[in-house]
N, C-alpha and C positions, 0 to 999 in steps of 0.2 A: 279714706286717707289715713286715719289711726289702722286700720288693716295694715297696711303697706308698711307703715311702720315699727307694726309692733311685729311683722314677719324677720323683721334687723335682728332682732334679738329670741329667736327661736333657731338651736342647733338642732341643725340638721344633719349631717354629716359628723365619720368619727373623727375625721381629721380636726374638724372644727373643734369637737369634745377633748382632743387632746390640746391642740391651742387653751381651750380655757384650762382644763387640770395643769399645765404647767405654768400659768401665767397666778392660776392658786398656790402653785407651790413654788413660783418663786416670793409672793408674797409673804407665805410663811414662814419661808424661808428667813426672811430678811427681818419679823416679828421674832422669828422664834432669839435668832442673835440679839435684837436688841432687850429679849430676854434674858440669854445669856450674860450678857453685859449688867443690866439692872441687879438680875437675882445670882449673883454667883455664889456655885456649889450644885446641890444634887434640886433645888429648886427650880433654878434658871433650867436645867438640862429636862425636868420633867418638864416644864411648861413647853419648851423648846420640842418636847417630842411629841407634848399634846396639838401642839403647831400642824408638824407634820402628821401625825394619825388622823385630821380632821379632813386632811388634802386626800389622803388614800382613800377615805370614808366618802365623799363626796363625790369624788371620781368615778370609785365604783359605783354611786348611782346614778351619774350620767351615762356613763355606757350602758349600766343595767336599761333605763329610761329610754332610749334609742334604739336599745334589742328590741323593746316591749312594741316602742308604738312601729316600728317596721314588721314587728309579725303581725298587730293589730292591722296594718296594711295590707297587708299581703293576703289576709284573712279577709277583709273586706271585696276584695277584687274577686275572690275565689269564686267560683258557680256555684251556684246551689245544686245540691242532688235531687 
């Protein structure tokens, strides 16, 4: 039963990987402004872009992560010589 449900929460798929990076970067998004707002000047906008650099960084290792374990796949099925 914990199987089944811990399979909910394992992307599988890129589509899925881009669902969650954008649903990161709207969160960020929406952090980084109420940064803007809190810290105004060259503070608020660093925090704000440490926001988004966290979303790019992250995302690139979900895909990276998905390359991996699909060639670990693909690898596994091969024949042996």
């Amino acid at each position: 039963m914990l199987g089944k449900l811990g399979r909910l929460f394992v992307i599988k798929t890129r589509f899925e990987a881009y669902l969650i990076i954008y649903a990161l970067a709207l969160g960020a998004t929406e952090r980084g402004s109420a940064y803007l707002t809190q810290f105004p000047g060259i503070g608020g906008k660093l925090l704000f872009l440490a926001c988004t650099c966290a979303v790019f960084l992250a995302g690139a290792k979900i895909l990276d992560c998905l390359r991996y374990e699909r060639e670990r796949r693909e690898a596994e099925t091969e024949p042996q010589l």
